[in-house]
C-alpha positions as CSV (number, residue, x, y, z in Angstrom):
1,X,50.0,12.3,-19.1
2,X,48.5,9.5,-21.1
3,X,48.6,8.8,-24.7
4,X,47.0,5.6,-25.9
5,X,46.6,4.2,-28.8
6,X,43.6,3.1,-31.3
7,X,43.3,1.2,-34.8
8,X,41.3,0.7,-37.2
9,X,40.7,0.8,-40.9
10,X,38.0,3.2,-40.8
11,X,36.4,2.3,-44.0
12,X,35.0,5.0,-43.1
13,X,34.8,6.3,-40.0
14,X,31.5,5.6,-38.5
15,X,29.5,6.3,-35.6
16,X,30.5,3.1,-33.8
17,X,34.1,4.9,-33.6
18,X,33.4,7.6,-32.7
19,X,31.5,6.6,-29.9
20,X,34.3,4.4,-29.0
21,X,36.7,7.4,-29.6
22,X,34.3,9.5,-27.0
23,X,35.2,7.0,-24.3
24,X,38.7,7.0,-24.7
25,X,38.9,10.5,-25.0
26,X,37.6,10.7,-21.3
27,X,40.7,8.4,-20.3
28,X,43.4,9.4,-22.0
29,X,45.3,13.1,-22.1
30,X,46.4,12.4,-26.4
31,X,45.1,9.4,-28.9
32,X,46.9,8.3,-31.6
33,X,44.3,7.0,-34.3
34,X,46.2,4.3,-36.4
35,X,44.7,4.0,-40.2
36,X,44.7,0.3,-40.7
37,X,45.1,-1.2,-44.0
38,X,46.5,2.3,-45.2
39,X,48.0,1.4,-48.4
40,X,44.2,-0.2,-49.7
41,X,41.6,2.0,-51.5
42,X,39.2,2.0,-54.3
43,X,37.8,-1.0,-54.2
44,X,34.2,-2.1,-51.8
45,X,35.9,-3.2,-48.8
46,X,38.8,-0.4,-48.8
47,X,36.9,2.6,-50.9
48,X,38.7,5.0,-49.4
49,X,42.6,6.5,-49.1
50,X,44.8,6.8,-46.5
51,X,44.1,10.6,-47.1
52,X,40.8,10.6,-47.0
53,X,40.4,8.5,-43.7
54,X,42.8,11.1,-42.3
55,X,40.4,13.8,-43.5
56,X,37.3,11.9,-41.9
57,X,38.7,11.5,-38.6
58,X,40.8,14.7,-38.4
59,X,37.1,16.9,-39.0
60,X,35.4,14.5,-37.3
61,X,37.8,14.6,-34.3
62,X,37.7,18.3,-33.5
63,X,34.7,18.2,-31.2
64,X,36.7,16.1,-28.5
65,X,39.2,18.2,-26.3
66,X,41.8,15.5,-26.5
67,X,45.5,16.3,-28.6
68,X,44.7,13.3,-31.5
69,X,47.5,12.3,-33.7
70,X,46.2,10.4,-36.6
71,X,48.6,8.1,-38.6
72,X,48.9,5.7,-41.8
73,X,49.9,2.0,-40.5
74,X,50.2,-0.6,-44.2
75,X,49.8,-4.0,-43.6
76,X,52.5,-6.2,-42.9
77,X,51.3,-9.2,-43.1
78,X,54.0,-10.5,-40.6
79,X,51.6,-10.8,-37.0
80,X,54.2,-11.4,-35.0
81,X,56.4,-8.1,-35.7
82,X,53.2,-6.3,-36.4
83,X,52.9,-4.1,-33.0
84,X,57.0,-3.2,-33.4
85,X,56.0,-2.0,-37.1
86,X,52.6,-0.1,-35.6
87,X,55.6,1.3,-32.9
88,X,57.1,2.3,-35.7
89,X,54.7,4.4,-37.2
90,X,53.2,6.4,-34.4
91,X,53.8,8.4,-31.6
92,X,54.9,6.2,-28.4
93,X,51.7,5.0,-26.7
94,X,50.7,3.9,-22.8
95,X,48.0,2.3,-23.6
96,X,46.1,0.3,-26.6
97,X,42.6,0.4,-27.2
98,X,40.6,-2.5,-29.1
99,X,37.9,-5.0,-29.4
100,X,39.7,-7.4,-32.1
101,X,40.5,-10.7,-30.7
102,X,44.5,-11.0,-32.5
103,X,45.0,-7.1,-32.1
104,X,44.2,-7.5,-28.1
105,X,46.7,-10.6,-28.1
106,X,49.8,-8.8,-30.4
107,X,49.6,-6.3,-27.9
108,X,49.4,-8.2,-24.8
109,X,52.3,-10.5,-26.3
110,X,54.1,-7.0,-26.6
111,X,53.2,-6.0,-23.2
112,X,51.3,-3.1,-23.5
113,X,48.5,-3.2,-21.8
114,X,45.2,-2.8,-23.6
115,X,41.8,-1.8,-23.3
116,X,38.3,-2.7,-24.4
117,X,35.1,-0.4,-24.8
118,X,31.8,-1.7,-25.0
119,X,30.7,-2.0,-28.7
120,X,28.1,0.4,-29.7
121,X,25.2,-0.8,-31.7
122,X,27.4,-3.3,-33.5
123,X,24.6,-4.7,-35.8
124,X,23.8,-2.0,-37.5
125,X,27.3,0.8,-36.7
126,X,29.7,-1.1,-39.0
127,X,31.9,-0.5,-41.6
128,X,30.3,-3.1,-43.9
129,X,26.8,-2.1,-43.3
130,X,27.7,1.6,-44.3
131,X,29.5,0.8,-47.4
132,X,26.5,-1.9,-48.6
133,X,24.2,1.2,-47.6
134,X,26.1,3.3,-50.1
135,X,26.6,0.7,-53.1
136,X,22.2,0.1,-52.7
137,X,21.9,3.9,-52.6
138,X,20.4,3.7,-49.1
139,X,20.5,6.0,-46.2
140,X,24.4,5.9,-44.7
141,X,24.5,10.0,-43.9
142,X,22.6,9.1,-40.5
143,X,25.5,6.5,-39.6
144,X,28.6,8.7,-39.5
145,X,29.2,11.9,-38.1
146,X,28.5,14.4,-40.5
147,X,32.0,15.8,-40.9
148,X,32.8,12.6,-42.2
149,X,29.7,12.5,-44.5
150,X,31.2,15.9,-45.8
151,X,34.4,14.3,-47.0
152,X,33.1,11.3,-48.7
153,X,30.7,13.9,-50.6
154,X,33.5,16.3,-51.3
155,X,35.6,12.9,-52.5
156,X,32.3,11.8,-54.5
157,X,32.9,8.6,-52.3
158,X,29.3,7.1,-52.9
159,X,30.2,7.2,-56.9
160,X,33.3,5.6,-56.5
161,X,32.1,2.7,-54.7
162,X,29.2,2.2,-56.5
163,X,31.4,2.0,-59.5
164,X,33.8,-0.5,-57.7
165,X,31.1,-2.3,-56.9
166,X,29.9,-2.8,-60.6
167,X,30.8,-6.2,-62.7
168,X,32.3,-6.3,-66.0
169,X,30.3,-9.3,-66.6
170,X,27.8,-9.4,-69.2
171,X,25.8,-12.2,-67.4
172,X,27.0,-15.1,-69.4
């Protein structure tokens, strides 16, 4: 059996993921999804809790048939004891999965081998772009999977950011 292992901060789970989660899912027996940056929320580059990215992906994650354990990682702030802290936190793991250039080389330093999977329309399929589609009151539905569009509208995710987003400046 093979578990391995992937982060991110899912801000919020997009279809760039879950593309990236369909290709793990055909090498791995159980994935453990680590929230990054769980302890962050409410503002426009973290909108969402720890609970609600667990809500996204859980709903979201139900079409693969692959065991998924998703857990909370905070920050640390401390690189070098980060991958003992993510150890820590989540079920033990074969195998890492990642594209991020510092999370490839913790884990290598760790010696746990990692992966990489081809990005999936990066330019458009990321966080950033979804959140800035949300704040303008553009389309964002078409760029997650729809469970997870159905937990930011239960959440009222779209007025919250917008609302974070807002200055308290009165232009002078």
């Amino acid at each position: 059996m093979t578990r391995g292992f992937y982060i991110g901060r899912f801000q919020p789970y997009h279809d760039g993921h879950h593309s990236m989660v369909a290709k793990i899912a055909e090498d791995v027996d159980e994935l453990v999804l680590g929230i990054g940056s769980a302890g962050d929320s409410h503002s426009t580059h973290d909108p969402f809790t720890a609970g609600e990215r667990i809500m996204m992906l859980t709903k979201s994650l139900r079409e693969f048939d692959v065991t998924t354990y998703v857990v909370p990682i905070e920050d640390l702030d401390r690189n070098s004891v980060w991958v003992s802290h993510v150890q820590s936190m989540s079920p033990t793991f074969d195998v890492a999965y990642s594209n991020n250039p510092l999370v490839i080389r913790l884990f290598q330093e760790a010696g746990i081998e990692v992966r990489q999977s081809p990005m999936f329309n990066r330019e458009v399929l990321e966080g950033s772009e979804v959140r800035e589609r949300m704040i303008e009151g553009d389309d964002w539905k078409g760029l997650v999977p729809a469970p997870t569009a159905e937990v930011i509208d239960e959440i009222d995710g779209v007025q919250r950011i917008q609302q974070v987003a807002e200055t308290d400046s009165n232009g002078g």
